[in-house]
C-alpha positions in Angstrom: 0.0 0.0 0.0 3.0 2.5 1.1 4.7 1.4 -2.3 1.4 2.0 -4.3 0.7 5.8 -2.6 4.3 6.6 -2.8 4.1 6.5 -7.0 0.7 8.0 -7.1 2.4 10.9 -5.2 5.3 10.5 -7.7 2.9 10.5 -10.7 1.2 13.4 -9.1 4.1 15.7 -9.1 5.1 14.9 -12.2 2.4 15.5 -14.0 1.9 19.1 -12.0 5.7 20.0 -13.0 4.2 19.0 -16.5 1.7 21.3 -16.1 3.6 24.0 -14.5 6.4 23.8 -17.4 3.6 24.0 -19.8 2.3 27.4 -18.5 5.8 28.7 -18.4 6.2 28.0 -21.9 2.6 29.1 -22.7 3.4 32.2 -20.5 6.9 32.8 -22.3 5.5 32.4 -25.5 3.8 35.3 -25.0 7.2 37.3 -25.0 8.3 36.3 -28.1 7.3 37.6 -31.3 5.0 36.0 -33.8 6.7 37.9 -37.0 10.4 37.4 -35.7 11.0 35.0 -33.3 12.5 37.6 -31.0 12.1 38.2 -27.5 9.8 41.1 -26.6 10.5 43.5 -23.5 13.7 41.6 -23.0 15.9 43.0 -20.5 18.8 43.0 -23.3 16.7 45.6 -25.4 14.7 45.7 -28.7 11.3 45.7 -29.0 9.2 46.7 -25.7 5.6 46.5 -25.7 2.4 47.6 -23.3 1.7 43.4 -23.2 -0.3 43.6 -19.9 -2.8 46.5 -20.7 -6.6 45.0 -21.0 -8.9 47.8 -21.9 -9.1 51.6 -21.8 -9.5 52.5 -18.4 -13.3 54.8 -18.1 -12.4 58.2 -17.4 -14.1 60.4 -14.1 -17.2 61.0 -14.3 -17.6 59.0 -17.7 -20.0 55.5 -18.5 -19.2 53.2 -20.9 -21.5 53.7 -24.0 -21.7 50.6 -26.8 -21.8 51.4 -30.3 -23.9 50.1 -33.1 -26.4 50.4 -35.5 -28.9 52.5 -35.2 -31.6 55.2 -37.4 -31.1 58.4 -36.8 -33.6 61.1 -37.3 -37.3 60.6 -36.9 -39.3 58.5 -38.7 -42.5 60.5 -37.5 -44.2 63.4 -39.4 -42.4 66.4 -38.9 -45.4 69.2 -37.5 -42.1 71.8 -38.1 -41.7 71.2 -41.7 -37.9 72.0 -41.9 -36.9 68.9 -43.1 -33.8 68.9 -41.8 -33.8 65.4 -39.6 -34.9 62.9 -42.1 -34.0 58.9 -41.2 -30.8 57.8 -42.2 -29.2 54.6 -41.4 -25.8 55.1 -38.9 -23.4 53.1 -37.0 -21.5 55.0 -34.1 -18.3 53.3 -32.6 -17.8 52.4 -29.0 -17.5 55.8 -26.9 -17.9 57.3 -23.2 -20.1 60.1 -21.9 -20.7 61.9 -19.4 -23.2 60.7 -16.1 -24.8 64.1 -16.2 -24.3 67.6 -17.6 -21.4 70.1 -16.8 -22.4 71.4 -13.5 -21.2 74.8 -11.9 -19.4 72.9 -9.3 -17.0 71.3 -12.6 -17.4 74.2 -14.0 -16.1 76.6 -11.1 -12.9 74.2 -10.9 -11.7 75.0 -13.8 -12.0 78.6 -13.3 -10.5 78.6 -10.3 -7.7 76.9 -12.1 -7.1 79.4 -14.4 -7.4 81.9 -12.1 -4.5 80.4 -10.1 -2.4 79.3 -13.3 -2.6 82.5 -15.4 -4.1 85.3 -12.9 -6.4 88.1 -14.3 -4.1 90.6 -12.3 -1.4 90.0 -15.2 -2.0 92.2 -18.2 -0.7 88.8 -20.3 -3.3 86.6 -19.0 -6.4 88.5 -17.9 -8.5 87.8 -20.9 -7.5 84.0 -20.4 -10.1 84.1 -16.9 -12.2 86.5 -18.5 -12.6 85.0 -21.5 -13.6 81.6 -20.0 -16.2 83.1 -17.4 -20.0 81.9 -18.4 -22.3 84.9 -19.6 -24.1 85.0 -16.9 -26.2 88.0 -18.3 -28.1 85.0 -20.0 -30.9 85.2 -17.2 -31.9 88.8 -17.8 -35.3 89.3 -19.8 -36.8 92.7 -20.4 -40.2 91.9 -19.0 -38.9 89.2 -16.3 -37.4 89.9 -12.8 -34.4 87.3 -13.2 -31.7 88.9 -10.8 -31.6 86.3 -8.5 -30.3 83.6 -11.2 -28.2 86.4 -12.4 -25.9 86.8 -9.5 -26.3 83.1 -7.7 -26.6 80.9 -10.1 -23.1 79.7 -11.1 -21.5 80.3 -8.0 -24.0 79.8 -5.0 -23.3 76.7 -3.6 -27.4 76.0 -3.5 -27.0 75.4 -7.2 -23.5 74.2 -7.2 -24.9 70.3 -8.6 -27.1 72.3 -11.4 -26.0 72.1 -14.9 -24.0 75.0 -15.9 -25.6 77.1 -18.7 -24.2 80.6 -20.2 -21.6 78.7 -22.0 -21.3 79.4 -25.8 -19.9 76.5 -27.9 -16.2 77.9 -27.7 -16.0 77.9 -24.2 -17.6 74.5 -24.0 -14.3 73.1 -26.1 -12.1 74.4 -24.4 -13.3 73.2 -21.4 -13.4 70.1 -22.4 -9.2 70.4 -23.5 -8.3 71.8 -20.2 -10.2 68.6 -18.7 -7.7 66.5 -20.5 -5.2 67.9 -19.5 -6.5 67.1 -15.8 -7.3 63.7 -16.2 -3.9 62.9 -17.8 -1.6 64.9 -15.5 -3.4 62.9 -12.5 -2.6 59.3 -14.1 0.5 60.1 -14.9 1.0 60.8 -11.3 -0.8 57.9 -10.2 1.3 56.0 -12.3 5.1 56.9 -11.2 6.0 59.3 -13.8 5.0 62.5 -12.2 6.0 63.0 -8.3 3.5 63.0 -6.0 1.0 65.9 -5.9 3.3 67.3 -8.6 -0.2 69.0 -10.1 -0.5 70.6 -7.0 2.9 72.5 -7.6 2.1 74.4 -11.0 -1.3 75.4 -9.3 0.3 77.0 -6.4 3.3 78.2 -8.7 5.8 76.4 -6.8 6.5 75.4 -10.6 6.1 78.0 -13.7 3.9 76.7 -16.4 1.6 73.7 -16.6 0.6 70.4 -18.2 -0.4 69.7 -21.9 -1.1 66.2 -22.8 -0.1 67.3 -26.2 3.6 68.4 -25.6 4.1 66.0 -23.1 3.5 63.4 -26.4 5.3 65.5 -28.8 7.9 67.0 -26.5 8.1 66.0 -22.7 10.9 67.7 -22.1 8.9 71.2 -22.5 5.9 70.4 -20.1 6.2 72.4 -16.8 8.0 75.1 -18.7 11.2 72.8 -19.2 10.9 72.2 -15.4 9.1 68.3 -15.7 12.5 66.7 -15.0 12.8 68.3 -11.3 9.3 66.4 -11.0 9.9 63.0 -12.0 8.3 60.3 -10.3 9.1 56.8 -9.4 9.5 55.5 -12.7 12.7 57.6 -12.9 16.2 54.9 -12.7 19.5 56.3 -12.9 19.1 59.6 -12.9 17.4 58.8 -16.3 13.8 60.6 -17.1 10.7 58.5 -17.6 7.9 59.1 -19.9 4.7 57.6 -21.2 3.5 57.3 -24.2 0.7 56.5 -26.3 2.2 52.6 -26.2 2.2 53.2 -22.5 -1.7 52.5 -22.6 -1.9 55.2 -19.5 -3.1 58.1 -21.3 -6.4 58.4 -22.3 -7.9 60.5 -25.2 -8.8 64.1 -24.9 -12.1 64.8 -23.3 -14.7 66.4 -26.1 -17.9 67.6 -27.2 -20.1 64.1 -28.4 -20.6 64.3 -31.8 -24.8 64.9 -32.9 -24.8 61.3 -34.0 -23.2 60.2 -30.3 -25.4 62.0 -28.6 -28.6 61.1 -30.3 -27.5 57.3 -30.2 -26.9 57.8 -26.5 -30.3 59.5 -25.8 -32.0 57.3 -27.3 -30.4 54.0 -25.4 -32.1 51.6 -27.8 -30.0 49.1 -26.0 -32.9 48.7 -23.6 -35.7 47.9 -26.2 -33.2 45.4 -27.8 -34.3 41.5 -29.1 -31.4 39.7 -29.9 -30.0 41.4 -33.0 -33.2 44.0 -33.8 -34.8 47.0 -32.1 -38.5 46.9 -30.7 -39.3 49.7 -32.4 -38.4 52.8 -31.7 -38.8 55.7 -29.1 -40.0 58.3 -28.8 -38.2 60.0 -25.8 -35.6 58.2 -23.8 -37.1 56.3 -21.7 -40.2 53.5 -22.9 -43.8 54.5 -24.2 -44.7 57.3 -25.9 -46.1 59.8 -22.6 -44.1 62.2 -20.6 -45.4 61.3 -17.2 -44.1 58.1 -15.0 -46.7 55.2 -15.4 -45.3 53.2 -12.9 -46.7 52.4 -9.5 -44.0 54.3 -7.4 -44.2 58.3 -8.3 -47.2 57.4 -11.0 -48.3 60.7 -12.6 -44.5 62.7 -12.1 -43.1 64.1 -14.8 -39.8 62.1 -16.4 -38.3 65.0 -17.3 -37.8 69.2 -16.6 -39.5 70.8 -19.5 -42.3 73.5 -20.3 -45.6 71.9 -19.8 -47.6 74.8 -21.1 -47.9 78.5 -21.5 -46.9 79.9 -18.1 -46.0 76.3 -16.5 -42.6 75.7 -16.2 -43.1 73.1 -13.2 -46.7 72.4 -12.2 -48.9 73.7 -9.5 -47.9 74.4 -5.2 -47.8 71.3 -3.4 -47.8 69.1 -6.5 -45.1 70.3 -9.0 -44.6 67.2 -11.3 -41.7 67.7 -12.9 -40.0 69.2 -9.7 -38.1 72.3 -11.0 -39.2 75.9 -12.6 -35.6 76.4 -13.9 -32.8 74.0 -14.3 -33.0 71.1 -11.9 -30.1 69.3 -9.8 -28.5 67.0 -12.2 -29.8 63.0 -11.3 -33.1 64.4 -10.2 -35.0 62.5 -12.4 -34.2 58.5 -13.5 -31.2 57.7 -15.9 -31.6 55.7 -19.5 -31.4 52.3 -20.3 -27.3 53.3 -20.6 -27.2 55.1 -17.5 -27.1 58.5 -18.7 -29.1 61.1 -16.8 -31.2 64.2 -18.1 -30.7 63.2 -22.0 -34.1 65.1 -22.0 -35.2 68.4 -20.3 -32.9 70.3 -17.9 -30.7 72.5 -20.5 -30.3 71.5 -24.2 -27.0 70.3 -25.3 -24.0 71.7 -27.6 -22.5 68.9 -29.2 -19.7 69.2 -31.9 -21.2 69.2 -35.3 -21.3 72.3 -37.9 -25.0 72.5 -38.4 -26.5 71.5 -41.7 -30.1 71.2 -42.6 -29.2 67.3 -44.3 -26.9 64.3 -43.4 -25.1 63.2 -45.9 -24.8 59.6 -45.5 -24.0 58.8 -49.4 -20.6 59.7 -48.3 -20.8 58.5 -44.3 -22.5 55.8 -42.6 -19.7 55.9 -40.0 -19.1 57.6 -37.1 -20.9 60.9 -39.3 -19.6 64.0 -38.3 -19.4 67.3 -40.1 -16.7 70.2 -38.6 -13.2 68.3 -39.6 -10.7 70.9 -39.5 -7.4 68.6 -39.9 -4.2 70.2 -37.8 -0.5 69.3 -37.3 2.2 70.7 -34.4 3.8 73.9 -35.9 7.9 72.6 -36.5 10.0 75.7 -35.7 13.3 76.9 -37.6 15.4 73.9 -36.0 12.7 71.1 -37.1 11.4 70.8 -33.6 8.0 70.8 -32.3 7.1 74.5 -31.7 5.3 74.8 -28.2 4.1 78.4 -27.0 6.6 78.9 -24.1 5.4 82.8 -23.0 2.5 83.4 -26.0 -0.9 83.4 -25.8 -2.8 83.4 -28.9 -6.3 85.4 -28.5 -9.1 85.5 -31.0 -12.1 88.4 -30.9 -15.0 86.6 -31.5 -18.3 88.3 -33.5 -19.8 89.3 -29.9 -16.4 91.2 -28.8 -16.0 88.3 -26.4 -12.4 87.6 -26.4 -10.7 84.4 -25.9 -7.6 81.9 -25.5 -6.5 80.1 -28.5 -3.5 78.7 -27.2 -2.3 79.0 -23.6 1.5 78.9 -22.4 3.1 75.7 -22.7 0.9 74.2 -25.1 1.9 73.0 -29.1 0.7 75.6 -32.0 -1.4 74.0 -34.4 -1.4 74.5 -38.3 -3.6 73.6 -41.2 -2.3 70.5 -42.8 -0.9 71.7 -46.0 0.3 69.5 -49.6 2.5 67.3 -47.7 -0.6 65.5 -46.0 -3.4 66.0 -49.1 -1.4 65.3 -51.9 -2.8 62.5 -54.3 -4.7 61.0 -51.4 -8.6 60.4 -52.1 -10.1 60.3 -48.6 -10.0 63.9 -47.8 -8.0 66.9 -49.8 -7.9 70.2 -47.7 -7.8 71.3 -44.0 -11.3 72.4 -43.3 -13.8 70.1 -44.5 -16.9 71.9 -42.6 -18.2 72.1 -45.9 -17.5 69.5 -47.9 -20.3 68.9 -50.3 -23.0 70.9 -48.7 -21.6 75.3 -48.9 -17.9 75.1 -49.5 -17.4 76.8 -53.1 -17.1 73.9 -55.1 -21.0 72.3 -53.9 -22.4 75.7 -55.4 -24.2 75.3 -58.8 -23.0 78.9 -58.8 -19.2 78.1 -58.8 -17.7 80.1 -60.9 -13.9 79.7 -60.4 -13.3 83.1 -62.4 -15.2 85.6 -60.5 -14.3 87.9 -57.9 -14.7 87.3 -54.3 -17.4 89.6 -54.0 -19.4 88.1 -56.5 -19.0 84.4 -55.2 -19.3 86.1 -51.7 -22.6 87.0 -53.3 -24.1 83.5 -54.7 -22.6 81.1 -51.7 -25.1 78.6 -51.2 -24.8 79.4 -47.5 -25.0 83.3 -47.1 -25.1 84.3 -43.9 -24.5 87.6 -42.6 -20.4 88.7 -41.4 -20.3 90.8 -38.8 -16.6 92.3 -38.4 -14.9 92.7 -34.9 -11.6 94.6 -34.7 -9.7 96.6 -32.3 -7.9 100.1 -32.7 -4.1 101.2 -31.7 -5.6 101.5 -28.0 -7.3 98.2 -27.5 -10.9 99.5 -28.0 -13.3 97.2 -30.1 -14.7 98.7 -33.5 -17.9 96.5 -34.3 -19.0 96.5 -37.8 -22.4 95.0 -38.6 -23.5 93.3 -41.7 -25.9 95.3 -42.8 -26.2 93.4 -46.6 -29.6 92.9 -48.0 -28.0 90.2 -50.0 -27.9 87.6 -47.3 -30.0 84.5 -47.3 -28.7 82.3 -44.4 -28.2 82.5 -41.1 -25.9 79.4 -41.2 -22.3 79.0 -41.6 -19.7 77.2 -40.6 -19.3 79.0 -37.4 -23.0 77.5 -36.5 -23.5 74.4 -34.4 -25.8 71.7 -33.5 -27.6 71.4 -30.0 -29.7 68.6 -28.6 -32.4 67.9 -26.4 -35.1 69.7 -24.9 -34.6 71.9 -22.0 -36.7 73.5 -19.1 -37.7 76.3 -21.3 -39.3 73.9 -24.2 -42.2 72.3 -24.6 -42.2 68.4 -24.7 -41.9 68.3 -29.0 -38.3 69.1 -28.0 -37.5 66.1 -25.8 -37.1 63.5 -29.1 -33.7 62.9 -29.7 -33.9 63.4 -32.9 -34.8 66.9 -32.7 -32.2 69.4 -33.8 -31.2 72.9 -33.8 -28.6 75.2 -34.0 -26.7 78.4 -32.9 -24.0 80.5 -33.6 -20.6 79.0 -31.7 -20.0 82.5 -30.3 -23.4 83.0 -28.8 -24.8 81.7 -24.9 -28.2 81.1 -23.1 -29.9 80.0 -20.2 -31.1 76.9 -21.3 -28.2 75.6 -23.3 -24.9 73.4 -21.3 -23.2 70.2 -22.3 -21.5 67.0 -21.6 -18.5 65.2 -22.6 -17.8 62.5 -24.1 -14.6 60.6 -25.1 -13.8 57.8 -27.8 -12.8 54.4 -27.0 -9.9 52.6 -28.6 -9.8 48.7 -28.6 -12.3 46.2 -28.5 -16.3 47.6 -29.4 -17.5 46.0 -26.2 -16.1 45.2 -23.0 -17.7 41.8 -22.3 -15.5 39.8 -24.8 -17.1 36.5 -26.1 -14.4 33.6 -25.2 -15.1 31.6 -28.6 -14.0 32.8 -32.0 -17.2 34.1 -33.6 -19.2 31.2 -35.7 -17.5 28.5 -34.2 -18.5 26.3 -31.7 -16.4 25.8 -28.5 -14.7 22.6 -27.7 -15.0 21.3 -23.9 -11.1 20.2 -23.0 
């Protein structure tokens, strides 16, 4: 018997050093390179790879949004007759959005920031704070007494969790840049290769300049104002500096406005009325059935959403207001969609990042549509080297007089792709492709490649009127409006799509298929706006274990 158990326990170890060898060989296969044969990461050099990263990691504040097939646009009759939403058929790739809207609390972060970074008090940077502050002028009506949301709304703390509004499309942007930057910087430093609380130091200037995710890719060296290696992190060996990159699999894409399509996909969160591979028709307003008010058993007869119920009711009667709100409402005040996403309808309508035209051309994109590509490259100085803005700031006067930031200090200039990039390629053949087929000169039956620019000024197919900003020798601003009775069009390429009903629209406003549009440079009260950012890998994150159309086999 002794004899007997002592080879079983022989046999046993064995076959588990069998196994064992067999996962180190499985496990150093791994290493070694399918096209070569060589060793990858090996402590001897060549090739070294990001082999352990999984997935993108979801930003703050962000949920994980599915892509797919879906129509967008309504299919219903359109009571507006504009005709500028008809059905096509898209597919959207695999992105992140926002929980909720901007709220003032975000909102008054980043202005703190900048108030810290580049203070007002410096002639250099004052417009920088200024021109980033939300109009909050917005409120005012000349036959309403709107003072009160005037000077409390975006700083009291009783609205501090309210979306913020007063924001033109611009400011929205650049928000949304400066967020990046923020995210980045913090994994960076979460990751070893910025010290601890290093972020801390360029906000309370222990450190000149600050963080741009794109020179830190482009040139680390120049991030903190050339100061970044006296705040190396852990990763740092022998005295040598450490930094990530996009193989690094740390840094995530920039923060951004959600394209229309994105938005309208996400609003509609289909994914909840799915049957296998097909839709259960389609809906009407984010959530299931075709009313406004909650059918359930539990709050049965509330409002599922902040909008104008009628002339002169904004939220219902005393002692029973149904919807909950007479202005904006506290973000999560009212149940999320089938993805999660809260106040897709009502609340504050939604900038998102398309140039506004009245049809979707999907003869040339079912794909991810977007129109407002403006393709840019890092500027290369005199030397060949990446050209970052070390002490500039780049200022632009928009139509309102409103001035703001381009570029900040530290940050790469952008240029206009030029021949090098467009020559003999067929997907796309300038910079600015805002109009491509639908205003630009060449999708004019009036083109006319020998007139003056006056007269194709004239016959544009998108007229709209230019108002001229400048400023004199002493800084003040000279406004110059377009008084032509020659325009036709209010739309341009400077006018952009938002979304969604908001607590100043009636209910025909809450379908997310509804659109309508504003000029970038303009602000209102009922207008804010979300994030999104685009995911890069696999289109879901529950991967199926068996190659798809084959059965699995049970080892």
């Amino acid at each position: 018997m002794k004899k007997q158990l002592i080879k079983v326990i022989l046999s046993c170890i064995v076959i588990a050093g069998g196994i064992t060898s067999c996962k180190k060989s499985s496990s150093s296969s791994k290493t070694v390179s399918r096209g070569t044969g060589w060793k990858i990461n090996a402590k001897e050099g060549g090739f070294q790879h990001n082999s352990s990263f999984k997935e993108q990691e979801t930003g703050p504040g962000l949920v994980f949004v599915e892509g797919g097939t879906f129509t967008k646009g309504k299919v219903q009759d359109d009571v507006m007759h504009d005709w500028n939403n008809t059905p096509t058929q898209q597919h959207v790739q695999s992105f992140y959005m926002d929980e909720t809207e901007v709220t003032n609390v975000m909102y008054m972060e980043y202005l703190d920031y900048l108030k810290n970074v580049y203070p007002p008090e410096n002639p250099m940077y004052a417009n920088i704070y200024k021109g980033a502050l939300p109009d909050t002028l917005v409120w005012r009506n000349r036959l309403g007494f709107n003072e009160t949301m005037t000077d409390n709304y975006l700083r009291h703390p009783a609205y501090a969790e309210y979306p913020v509004v007063g924001v033109n499309w611009i400011q929205a942007v650049q928000y949304s840049e400066w967020r990046t930057d923020r995210v980045n910087e913090a994994l960076l430093e979460r990751e070893g290769y910025l010290a601890k609380d290093a972020k801390y130091k360029a906000l309370n200037g222990e450190v000149e300049g600050t963080f741009s995710t794109n020179a830190y890719l482009n040139k680390p060296g120049s991030v903190y104002n050339g100061q970044i290696d006296s705040l190396q992190g852990k990763q740092k060996r022998d005295s040598v500096p450490a930094y990530a990159k996009r193989s690094s699999g740390i840094i995530l894409p920039e923060y951004r406005l959600p394209t229309e399509t994105e938005w309208e996909y996400a609003a509609q969160a289909l994914v909840g009325s799915r049957e296998y591979n097909n839709y259960r028709g389609r809906k009407k307003y984010p959530w299931e059935g075709d009313y406004t008010r909650n059918g359930q058993r539990v709050g049965r007869g509330d409002q599922l959403a902040n909008f104008k119920q009628g002339k002169g009711d904004y939220g219902g009667i005393a002692g029973w207001s149904d919807d909950g709100a007479d202005i904006t409402a506290e973000v999560k005040s009212y149940k999320p969609n089938d993805l999660g996403l809260y106040d897709m309808a009502g609340n504050v309508s939604e900038w998102v990042a398309d140039v506004y035209r009245p049809i979707v051309d999907d003869e040339i994109s079912d794909f991810n549509y977007y129109r407002g590509n403006i393709y840019q490259k890092a500027a290369i100085d005199k030397d060949g080297k990446v050209k970052v803005l070390r002490d500039d700031v780049v200022f632009d006067t928009l139509p309102n007089g409103k001035v703001v930031a381009v570029n900040l200090p530290g940050e790469i200039e952008m240029v206009a792709v030029d021949e090098q990039e467009t020559y003999l390629r067929t997907n796309f053949s300038t910079s600015d492709n805002r109009g491509y087929r639908d205003g630009d000169a060449s999708s004019s039956r009036f083109l006319d490649r020998f007139s003056d620019e006056e007269e194709k000024d004239k016959k544009k197919m998108y007229n709209a009127p230019k108002h001229r900003v400048e400023r004199d020798s002493l800084g003040n601003i000279i406004r110059e409006y377009d008084k032509s009775n020659n325009r036709t069009s209010l739309i341009n390429d400077e006018v952009r799509v938002y979304k969604g009903g908001s607590w100043r629209d009636r209910a025909y406003w809450l379908d997310p298929a509804q659109r309508r549009y504003m000029p970038q440079y303009m602000a209102t009260d009922y207008i804010g706006f979300r994030c999104a950012m685009s995911r890069v890998g696999s289109k879901a994150k529950t991967k199926n274990k068996t190659v798809r159309g084959k059965k699995s086999r049970k080892k």
